[in-house]
C-alpha positions, 0 to 999 in steps of 0.5 A: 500500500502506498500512503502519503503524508500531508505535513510530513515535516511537521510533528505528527507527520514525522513521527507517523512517517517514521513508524509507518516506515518502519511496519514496511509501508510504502511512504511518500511525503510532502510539506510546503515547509512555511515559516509559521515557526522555526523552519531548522526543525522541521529540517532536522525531521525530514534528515531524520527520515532521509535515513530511510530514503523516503520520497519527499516532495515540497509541495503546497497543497493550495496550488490547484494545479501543481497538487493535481499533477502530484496525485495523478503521478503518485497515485497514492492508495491512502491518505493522510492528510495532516498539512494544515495550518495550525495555531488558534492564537495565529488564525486571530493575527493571519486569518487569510493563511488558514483560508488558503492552507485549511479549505483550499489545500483541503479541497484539493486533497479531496478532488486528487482523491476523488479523481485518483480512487483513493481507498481512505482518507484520514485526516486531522480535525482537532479538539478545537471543534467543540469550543467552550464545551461544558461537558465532562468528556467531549462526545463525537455526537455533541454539537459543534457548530459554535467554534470560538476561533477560525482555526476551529472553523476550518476544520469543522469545514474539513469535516463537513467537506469530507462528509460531502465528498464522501457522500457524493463520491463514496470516497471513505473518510475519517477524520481524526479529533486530535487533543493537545498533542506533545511529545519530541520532536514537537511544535515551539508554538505550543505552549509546553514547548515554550515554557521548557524553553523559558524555563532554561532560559531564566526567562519568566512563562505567560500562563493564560487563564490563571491557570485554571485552564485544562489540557487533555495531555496525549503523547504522540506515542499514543496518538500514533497507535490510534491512528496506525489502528484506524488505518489498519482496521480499514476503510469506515464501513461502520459507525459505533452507534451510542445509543443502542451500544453497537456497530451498525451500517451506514450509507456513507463511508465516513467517521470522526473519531476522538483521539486524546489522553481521557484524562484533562489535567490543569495547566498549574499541574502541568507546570509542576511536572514540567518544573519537576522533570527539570528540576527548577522553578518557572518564574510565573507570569500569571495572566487573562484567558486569551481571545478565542481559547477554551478553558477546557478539553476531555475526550471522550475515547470510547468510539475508538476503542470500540474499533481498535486497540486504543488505550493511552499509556503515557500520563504527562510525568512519563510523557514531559521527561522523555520530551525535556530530555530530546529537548536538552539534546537537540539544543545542546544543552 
């Protein structure tokens, strides 16, 4: 089976390619490698994967043309599509990117799978849909149509973009609700990544929403047995059914899955263990939730259990030191 990677240079993709590399699955990637955050480390990933001489192409995906010729000279039988442009923070500063990289990219991901017979398409979604959810874990089958941020935006169009080419095209679909992922290799926007930072640095952390907010953790260790699992088990022919606790079958080749920890921890025990795993104090600045941020998310993770063997093993104090140890490697210091 031939599999492409969207975003193969980022932190999911790498980490994906390397393990679907490594299971002896045929992969090709591609990225457009922007400058949203520091380009050097997205090169170090991919000259980590040259060591498995995987085809790699730089590519952006909002290119109508140049993606089209791409999927009709690959002719990958899947899909993964993870290129998106990321950050809730930025999609307030640079709306236009997330229009272009988010919608546009994904529809033309959609028409070279449409047009190429693509088996399946998994793709990123993010927690971000649900928005201010009140509720205790976050379900596939809650509403979310009031997402507080564009990037949230985007990528419930993604899920209703794929729904619609499912629908019309029996292309199979699934679309993958990611919760806060960490872990090596990861994202310097992300706020873990900033406070380890500072925290070497003698630089003093901004901590949002007092730190009363809440984080559903997951390790990318976790997050690639998820998705590995929904690619083995296939294409969506089933949809788990709540209500009635069973598989049942559905017209449409289409699903959403959660794919998170189940297990939110607060932003003041997540820095605790960060300070404990490198065993100094962060100095604290403590300040108002920002515009568009959630104070809460929770997975609700019984959908993909009931399809694969999903069971998350890393709590952040196993998690946050094997990432404090790459870092201190990586930066020398």
């Amino acid at each position: 089976m031939k599999i492409l990677i969207t975003g193969v240079a980022g932190f999911i993709g790498f980490h994906l390619a390397k393990s679907l590399i490594n299971r002896k699955y045929d992969v090709i990637g591609i990225d457009n490698l922007n400058s949203y955050y520091d380009l050097s480390l997205k090169q170090a990933r991919l000259e980590n994967l040259n060591q498995f001489y995987m085809p790699f192409t730089k590519l952006d995906l909002s290119d109508e043309k140049k993606t089209k010729f791409f999927f009709e000279s690959e002719r990958p039988d899947c899909v993964i599509h993870l290129a998106a442009q990321a950050g809730v923070r930025n999609s307030i500063s640079d709306p236009q990117s997330y229009i272009s990289s988010n919608i546009t990219g994904f529809l033309n991901v959609l028409e070279g799978c449409r047009f190429q017979n693509v088996k399946h398409l998994i793709y990123a979604s993010s927690s971000s849909v649900y928005g201010n959810n009140t509720s205790s874990h976050f379900d596939e089958e809650e509403n979310v149509d009031f997402p507080q941020n564009l990037y949230a935006a985007t990528k419930k169009s993604n899920e209703l973009m794929s729904y619609s080419y499912s629908h019309l095209y029996n292309i199979p679909c699934t679309g993958l609700r990611f919760f806060t992922v960490y872990g090596p290799w990861g994202r310097p926007d992300m706020a873990y990544f900033k406070f380890v930072k500072n925290i070497f640095e003698n630089k003093p952390i901004e901590i949002y929403g007092h730190g009363k907010m809440y984080r559903d953790f997951t390790f990318i260790d976790d997050i690639i047995k998820g998705i590995i699992g929904l690619l083995e088990r296939g294409s969506p022919q089933k949809h788990y059914n709540k209500q009635n606790n069973k598989i049942s079958s559905k017209s449409v080749p289409w699903e959403i899955f959660n794919i998170g920890n189940s297990k939110p921890v607060s932003l003041e025990n997540f820095i605790e263990v960060i300070e404990k795993s490198i065993g100094k104090k962060a100095k604290k600045i403590f300040m108002d939730m920002q515009l568009g941020d959630t104070y809460y998310t929770s997975a609700n993770i019984e959908k993909i259990q009931s399809c694969v063997d999903f069971n998350p093993e890393s709590s952040i104090e196993k998690g946050m030191p094997i990432f404090i140890n790459w870092y201190k490697n990586f930066y020398k210091i």
